[in-house]
C-alpha positions in Angstrom: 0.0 0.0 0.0 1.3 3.6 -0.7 2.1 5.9 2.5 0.5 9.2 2.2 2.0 11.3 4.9 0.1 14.5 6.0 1.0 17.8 7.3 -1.1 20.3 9.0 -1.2 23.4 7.3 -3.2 26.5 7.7 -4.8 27.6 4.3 -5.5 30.9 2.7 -9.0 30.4 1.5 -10.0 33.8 2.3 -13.2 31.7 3.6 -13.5 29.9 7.2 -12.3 26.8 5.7 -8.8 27.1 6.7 -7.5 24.4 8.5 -6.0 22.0 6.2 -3.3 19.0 5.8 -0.5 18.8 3.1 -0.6 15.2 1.2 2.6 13.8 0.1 4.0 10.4 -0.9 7.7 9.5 -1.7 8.2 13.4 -1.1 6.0 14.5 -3.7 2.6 16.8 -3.2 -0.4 14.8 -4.4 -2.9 17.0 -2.5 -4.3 20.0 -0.2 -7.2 19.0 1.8 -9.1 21.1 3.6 -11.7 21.0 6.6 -15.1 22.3 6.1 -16.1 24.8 8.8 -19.0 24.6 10.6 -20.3 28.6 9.5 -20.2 27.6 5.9 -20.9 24.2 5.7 -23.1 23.3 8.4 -26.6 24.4 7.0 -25.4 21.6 4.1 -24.3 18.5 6.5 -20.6 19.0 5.1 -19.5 20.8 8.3 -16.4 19.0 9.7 -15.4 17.0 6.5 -12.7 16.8 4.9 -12.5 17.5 1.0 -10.0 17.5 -1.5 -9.4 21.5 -2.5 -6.5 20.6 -5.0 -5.3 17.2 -6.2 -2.0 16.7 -8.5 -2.2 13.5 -10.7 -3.9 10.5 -10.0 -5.2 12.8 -6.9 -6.6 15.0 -9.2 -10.8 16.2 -8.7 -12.9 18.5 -9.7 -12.8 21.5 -6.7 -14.6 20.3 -3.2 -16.1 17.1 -5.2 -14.7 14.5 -2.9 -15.3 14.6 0.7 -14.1 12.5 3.5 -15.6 12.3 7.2 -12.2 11.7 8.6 -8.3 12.2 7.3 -7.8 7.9 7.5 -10.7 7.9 4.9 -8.8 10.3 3.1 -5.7 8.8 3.3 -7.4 5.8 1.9 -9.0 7.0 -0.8 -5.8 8.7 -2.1 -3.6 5.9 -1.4 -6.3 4.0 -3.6 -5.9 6.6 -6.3 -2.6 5.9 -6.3 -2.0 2.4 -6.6 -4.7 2.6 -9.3 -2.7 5.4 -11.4 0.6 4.0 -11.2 
């Protein structure tokens, strides 16, 4: 299985969304993710997910079009992208 490591990272989304994790794997950036805050997401049900606000490669999405309920499923899913695209 690929090892994604993540790194917390605040991000400048000139929004509330802001706390967000760094995605690499054999020292290479596959993707930003990016919590969704509670004032703009919560009316929605997306409040406290995760999502993917930029992927590079096989990480690569459409803007908040994949989310996550936690960073493992993330992880997953990315490492799953990976070991598909290689």
């Amino acid at each position: 299985m690929v090892e994604i490591t993540l790194q917390p990272v605040q991000i400048g989304t000139q929004s509330e969304d802001t706390e967000g994790r760094l995605a690499f794997t054999d020292g290479k950036l596959v993707a930003v993710l990016v919590r969704l805050s509670a004032e703009l997401h919560g009316a929605t049900g997306l409040a406290g997910q995760w999502c993917v606000e930029a992927g590079f490669g096989a990480c690569a999405t459409d803007v908040l079009s994949v989310w996550f309920d936690s960073l493992e499923a993330a992880r997953g899913w990315m490492a799953e992208q990976l070991s598909i695209r290689q």
